[in-house]
Structure formats: structure tokens, C-alpha cells
C-alpha positions in Angstrom: 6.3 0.6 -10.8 4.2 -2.1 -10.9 4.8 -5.7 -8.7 4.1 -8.8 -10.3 3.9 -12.0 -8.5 3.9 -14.5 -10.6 1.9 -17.9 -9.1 3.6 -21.3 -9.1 1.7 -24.5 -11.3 -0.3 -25.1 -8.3 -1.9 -21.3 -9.2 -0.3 -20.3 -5.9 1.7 -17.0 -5.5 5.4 -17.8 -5.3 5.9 -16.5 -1.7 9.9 -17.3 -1.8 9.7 -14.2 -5.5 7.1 -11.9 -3.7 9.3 -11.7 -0.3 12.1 -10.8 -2.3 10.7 -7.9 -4.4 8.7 -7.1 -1.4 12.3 -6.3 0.4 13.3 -4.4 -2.6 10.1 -2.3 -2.1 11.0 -2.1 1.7 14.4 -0.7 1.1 13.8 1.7 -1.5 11.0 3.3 0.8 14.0 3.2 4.1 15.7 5.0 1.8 13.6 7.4 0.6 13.3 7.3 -2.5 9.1 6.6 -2.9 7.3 9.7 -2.1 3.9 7.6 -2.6 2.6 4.2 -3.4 -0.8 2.5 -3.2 -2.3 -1.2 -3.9 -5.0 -1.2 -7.5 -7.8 -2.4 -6.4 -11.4 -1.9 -7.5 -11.7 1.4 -8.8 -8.4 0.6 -11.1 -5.3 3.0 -11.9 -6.9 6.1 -12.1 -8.4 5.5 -8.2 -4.6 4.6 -7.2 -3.3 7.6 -8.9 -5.5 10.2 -7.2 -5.5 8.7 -3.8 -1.7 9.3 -3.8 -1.6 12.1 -5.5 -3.4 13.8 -2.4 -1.2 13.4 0.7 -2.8 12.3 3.6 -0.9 11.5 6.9 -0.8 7.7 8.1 -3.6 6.9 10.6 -2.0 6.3 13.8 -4.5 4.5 16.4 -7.2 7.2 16.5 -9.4 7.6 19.7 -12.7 7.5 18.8 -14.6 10.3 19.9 -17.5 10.4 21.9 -21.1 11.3 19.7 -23.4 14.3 20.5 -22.5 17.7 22.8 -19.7 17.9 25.0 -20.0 19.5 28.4 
């Protein structure tokens, strides 16, 4: 699925349309039903595709760890 925002005449995103399908994003992932999803950026579809296609869990606050030998 692909989320368009359209922009208002000012060139502008239309905040008030992108909340809204934003929410219908939101509810859809509550309930399940999207087993992946990613933002296009840079590298383009293909780059979207394969970073979802390999599962990776969610980075939760990760301690750094210290560099060199551990006593």
C-alpha cells in the first residue's frame, strides 16, 4: 500500500488528510493485519522491499557496550 499526502496550494502537506490516513495505518497495524512496512527512501522500492522482507526485531534502547577486552 502506498500513502499519498497530497500538499495544499501553499505546496504544504495537508496535515488535517495525512493524520487521518496515518490513523488508518495505526489501526490496521493494532489489529494486526501488517506483518511489515517501511518508508521509500533513497535506495527506492526495491531497498524497501528487502529491508522488510528480512525480519529484524525493533531496537529497544540499546546499552552501548564498552570497546576493547573485558576483565
Amino acid at each position: 500500500m502506498v500513502v499519498d499526502v497530497p500538499r495544499t496550494s501553499a505546496l504544504l502537506p495537508d496535515l488535517k488528510l495525512a493524520r487521518e490516513r496515518l490513523a488508518a495505518i495505526h489501526a490496521l497495524v493494532k489489529a494486526g493485519k501488517v506483518r511489515a512496512a517501511a518508508a521509500v527512501r533513497q535506495g527506492g522500492i526495491g531497498h524497501a522491499l528487502t529491508r522488510m522482507s528480512f525480519r529484524q526485531p525493533p531496537r529497544r534502547h540499546a546499552r552501548r557496550r564498552a570497546c576493547g577486552p573485558t576483565s
